[in-house]
N, C-alpha and C positions, 0 to 999 in steps of 0.2 A: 809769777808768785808760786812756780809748782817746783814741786822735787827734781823734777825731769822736764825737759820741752812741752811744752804744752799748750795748745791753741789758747789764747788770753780771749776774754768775754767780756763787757763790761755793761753794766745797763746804761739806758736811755739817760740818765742822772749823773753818772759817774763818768760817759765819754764828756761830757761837756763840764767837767769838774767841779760838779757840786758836791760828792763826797758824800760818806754818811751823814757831815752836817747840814750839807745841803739838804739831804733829804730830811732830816730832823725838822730842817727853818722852812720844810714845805710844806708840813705837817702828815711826814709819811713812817715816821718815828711813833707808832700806837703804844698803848700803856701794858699791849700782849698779845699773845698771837691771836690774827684772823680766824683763824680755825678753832685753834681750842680754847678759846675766852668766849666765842661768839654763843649766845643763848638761842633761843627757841626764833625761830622766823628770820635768821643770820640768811641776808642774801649780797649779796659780788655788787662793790663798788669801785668795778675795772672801769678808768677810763681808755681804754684798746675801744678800738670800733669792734662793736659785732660781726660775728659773722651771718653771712647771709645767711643760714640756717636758723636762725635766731629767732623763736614762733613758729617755725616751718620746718617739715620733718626730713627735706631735703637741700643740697646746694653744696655750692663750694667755699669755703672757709677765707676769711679774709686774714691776713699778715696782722699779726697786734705788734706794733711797734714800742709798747710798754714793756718787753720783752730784750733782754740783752742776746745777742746772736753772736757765733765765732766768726774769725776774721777768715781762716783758711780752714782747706782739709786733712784729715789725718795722713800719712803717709798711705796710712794702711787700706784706705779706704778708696771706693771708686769715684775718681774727680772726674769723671765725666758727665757732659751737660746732659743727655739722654740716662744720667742714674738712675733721678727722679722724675715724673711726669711732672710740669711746672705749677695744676693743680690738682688737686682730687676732690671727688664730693662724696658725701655721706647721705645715704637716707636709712629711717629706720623700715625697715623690710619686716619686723615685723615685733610685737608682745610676747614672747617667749610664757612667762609667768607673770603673774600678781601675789599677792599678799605674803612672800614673803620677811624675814626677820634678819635686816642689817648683813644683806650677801656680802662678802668678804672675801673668800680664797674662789676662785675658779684653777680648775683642772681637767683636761680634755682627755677623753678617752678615741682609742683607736675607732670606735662607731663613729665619731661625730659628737656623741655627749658628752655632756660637761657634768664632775663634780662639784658643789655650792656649799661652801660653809654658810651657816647662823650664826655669827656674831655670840647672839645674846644665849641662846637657847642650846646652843652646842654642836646641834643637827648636821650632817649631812646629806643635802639631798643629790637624786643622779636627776638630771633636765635634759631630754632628747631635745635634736635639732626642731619638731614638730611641734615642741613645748609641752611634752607631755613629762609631769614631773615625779617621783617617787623617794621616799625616805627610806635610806639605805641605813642609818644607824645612826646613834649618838656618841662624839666623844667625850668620856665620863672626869668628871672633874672639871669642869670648867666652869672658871669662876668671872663674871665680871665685876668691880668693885662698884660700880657707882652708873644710875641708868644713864647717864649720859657721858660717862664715863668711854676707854677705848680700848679695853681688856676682853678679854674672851676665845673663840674660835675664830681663829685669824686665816691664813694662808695656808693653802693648799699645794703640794706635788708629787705626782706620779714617779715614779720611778721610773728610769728613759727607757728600762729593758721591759716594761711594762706589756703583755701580761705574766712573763717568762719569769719576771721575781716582783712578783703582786706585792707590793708596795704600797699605799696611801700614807705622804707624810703631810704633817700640821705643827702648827705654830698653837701651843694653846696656851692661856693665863688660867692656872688652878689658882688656890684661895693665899696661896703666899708667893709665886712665883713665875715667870715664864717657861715655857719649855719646849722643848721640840722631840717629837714625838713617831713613829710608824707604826701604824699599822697593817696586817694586810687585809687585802681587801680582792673582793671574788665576784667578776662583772656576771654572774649568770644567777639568773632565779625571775619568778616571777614579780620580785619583789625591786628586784633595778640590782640585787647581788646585797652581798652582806659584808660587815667591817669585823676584823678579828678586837684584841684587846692590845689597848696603845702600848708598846714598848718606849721607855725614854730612852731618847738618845742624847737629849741635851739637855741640862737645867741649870739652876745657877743664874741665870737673865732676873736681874729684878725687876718686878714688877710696880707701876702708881697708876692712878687714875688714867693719864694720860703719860705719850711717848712712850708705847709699847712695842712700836715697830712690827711687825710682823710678818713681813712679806717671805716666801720662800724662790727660788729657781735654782734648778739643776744646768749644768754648764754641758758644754761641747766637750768636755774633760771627763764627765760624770759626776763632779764634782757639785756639792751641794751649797748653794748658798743663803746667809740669812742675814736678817735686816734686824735690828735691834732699835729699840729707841735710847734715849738717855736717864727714862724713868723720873725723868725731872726732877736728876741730878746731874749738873751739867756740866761736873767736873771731870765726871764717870767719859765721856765722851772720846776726852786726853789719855784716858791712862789706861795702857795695853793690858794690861793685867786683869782689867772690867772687862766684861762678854757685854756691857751698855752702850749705843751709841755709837755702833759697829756696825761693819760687814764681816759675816764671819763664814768661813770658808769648811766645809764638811768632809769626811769620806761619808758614800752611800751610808754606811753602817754607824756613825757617826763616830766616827775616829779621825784625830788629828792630821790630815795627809802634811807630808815631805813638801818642804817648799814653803807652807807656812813663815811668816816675818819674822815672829814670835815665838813660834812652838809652841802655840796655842793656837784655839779655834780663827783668832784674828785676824783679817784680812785688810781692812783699811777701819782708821779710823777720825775722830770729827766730826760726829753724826748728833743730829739732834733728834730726828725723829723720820727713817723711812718706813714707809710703805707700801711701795713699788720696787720691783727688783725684773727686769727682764733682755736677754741676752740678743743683739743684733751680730751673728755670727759668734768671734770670740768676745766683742765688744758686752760690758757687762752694762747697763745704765741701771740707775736709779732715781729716783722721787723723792725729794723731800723738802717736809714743813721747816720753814722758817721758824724765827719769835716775832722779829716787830718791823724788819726789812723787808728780808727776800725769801722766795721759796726757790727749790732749784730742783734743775737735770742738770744731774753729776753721770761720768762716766768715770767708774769705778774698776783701780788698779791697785797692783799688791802694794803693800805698805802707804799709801795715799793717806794724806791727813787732809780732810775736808773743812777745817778750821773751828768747829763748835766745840767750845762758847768763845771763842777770838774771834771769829768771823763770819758772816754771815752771806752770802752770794759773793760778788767780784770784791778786794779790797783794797788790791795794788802794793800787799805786803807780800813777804816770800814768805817761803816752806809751805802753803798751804794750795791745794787744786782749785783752780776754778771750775765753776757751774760754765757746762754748753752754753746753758739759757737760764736766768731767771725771772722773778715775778714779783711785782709787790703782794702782799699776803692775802690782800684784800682780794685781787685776781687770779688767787689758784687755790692754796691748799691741797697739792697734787696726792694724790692715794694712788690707788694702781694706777698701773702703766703696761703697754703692750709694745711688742715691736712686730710692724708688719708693712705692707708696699714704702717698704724703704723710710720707715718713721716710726719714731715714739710717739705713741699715742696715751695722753695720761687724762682719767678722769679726776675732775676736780670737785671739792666738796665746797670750799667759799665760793669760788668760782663758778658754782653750778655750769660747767661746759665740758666740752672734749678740748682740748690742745691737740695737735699733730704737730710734731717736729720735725723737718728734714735731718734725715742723719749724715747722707752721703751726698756726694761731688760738691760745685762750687754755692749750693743754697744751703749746705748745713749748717743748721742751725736755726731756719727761716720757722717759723709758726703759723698754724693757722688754727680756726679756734671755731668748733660747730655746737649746736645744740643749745646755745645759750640761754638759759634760765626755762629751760624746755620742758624739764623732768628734775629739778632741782638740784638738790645734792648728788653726785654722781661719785659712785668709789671704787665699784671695781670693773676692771677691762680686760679683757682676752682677747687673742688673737685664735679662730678659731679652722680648724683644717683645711673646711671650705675655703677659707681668705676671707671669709666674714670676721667681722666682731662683735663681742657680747660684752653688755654693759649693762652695769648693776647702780641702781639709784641706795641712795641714803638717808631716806627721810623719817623712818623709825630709829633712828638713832640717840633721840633726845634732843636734838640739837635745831629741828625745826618740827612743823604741824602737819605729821603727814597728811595726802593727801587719798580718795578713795583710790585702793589698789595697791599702794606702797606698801612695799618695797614692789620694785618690778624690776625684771630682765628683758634686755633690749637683745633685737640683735640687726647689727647695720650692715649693709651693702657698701661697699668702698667700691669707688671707680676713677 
């Protein structure tokens, strides 16, 4: 069903043809999506087996067969049995921070430290590897519309020539719009360094409560990419002419580059609502919320139409990309994503868990799934220089009761 060759996926429901109506007469057909209909104390009614991490801060992740997997592997990619290691485990090594406000964009700095957007409050803070934290500035205008709303200060990236063209870019919702933004920004002082004043590079994204999109990543190209939602309008998704419901493709400066489908920012589109955007090599993947089916890992190519509002994860129609992998809604709600020992790693907010995905040789595609209702809402992930990862909870968001210390940054050992 793709434009081009393309590995075919189908879920657990659909290889044995039950179909969207199947799924409807299962009762997996909800009256709206998992994630953003769900009110206060919304917790994952996956039936996947847990992973043994599940209560337990360490262990190896078990395979959720509720999960649709690819049949073969890319040409491009390494099919060798030795790719991947058969399993990995995760433990949290250690509480980075507590109390912060709905962390969102993570950005790695040449130290080891990481930048941390706030959601809600606009902040930037710098968080050493030791977890020692510091507020580095505010970016100005930043509107959220509604407290449980999913507007605000969203994603974060560095610039790759970073510190040589000091750079800090962001995804932000002002009081009528989305926009993407840089600033620069100077890692020295006693203060964690200071942010200059936001230049637009990009506007025009409309903005609603929810499907904001927001993710940012810079490519092996240099190339800037962004995630858009559909602003829930779902028609905005279809039509090339909308910056909604897209991937859309940057120069540094935020100029149109050569190659473009369009001749516009547009890069693929289909999209209902990402939030996750990170590059395994040249391979671009993405995260994204479903409505009432599936959520998905899309791996994200030029001109790719990803089917929203006609399709929703696998559908066995043509012209549109199938998801690597998806999810009933209730079991993920995927926000960030990371790529690192040979896997997407997406933290989930229904789903309260981590996912890991094989990406390469003959297991791509396989899932394994840790942390399980451990720390709750889980949104943002990095892959951090060490080969650790950093993972950001969700539970000041409106959407559940946080708990003491929330928001908190994790950060895990993989082996």
């Amino acid at each position: 069903m793709s434009e081009s060759p393309l590995v075919v996926s189908r879920s657990v429901l659909l290889r044995t043809g039950a179909g969207l109506g199947g799924l409807a007469g299962l009762g997996l057909l909800g009256a709206c999506s998992a994630e953003e209909s769900s009110g206060p104390g919304a917790s994952s009614t996956s039936g996947a087996p847990s992973s043994s991490t599940s209560g337990s801060a360490s262990g190896s992740g078990s395979a959720s067969p509720s999960a649709s997997t690819s049949t073969s592997a890319s040409p491009t990619e390494d099919a060798t049995e030795d790719a991947v290691p058969r399993r990995v485990r995760v433990r949290v090594a250690s509480t980075l921070v507590t109390g912060l406000n709905v962390p969102w964009g993570l950005a790695f700095l040449p130290d080891g430290s990481a930048l941390v957007s706030s959601r809600d409050t606009g902040r930037v803070h710098r968080v050493g590897p030791s977890g020692r934290r510091r507020t580095i500035g505010e970016v100005p205008s930043v509107s959220n519309v509604a407290s449980a709303g999913e507007a605000g200060l969203l994603g974060l990236a560095l610039h790759p020539d970073f510190p040589r063209r000091p750079w800090l870019y962001a995804y932000r919702s002002t009081a009528t719009e989305n926009q993407v933004v840089r600033m620069r920004f100077t890692p020295r002082g006693a203060g964690g360094g200071t942010l200059g004043r936001p230049q637009v590079l990009l506007d025009g994204i409309a903005k609603s409560v929810h499907h904001n999109g927001g993710a940012l990543a810079f490519g092996p190209s240099g190339h800037l990419f962004v995630a858009t939602g559909d602003a829930e309008v779902p028609s905005s998704a279809q039509d090339t002419g909308s910056l909604n419901g897209k991937v859309l493709r940057l120069e540094a400066d935020g100029s149109v580059p050569a190659g473009n489908p369009w001749g516009n920012p547009v890069w693929s589109r289909g999209h209902r609502n990402v939030e996750g955007l990170a590059f395994d090599g040249a391979d671009l993947w993405a995260s994204e919320f479903g409505e009432k089916t599936a959520d998905e890992l899309n791996r994200i190519v030029r001109r790719g139409n990803y089917g929203w509002p006609d399709v929703e994860g696998s559908d066995g129609r043509g012209g549109y990309r199938d998801p690597l992998v998806q999810w009933a809604t209730d079991d993920a709600s995927p926000a960030g994503i990371a790529v690192a020992h040979g896997r997407a790693w997406l933290a989930t907010l229904q789903g309260q868990c981590l996912y890991a995905v094989t990406l390469r040789g003959p297991r791509k595609g396989r899932v394994e799934r840790f942390l399980t209702g451990r720390y709750g809402r889980l949104r943002s992930v990095a892959a951090a220089p060490d080969g650790s990862l950093w993972l950001g909870t969700s539970n000041t968001d409106g959407r559940t009761t946080p708990s003491a210390g929330d928001d908190r940054l994790l950060r895990l050992a993989v082996r």
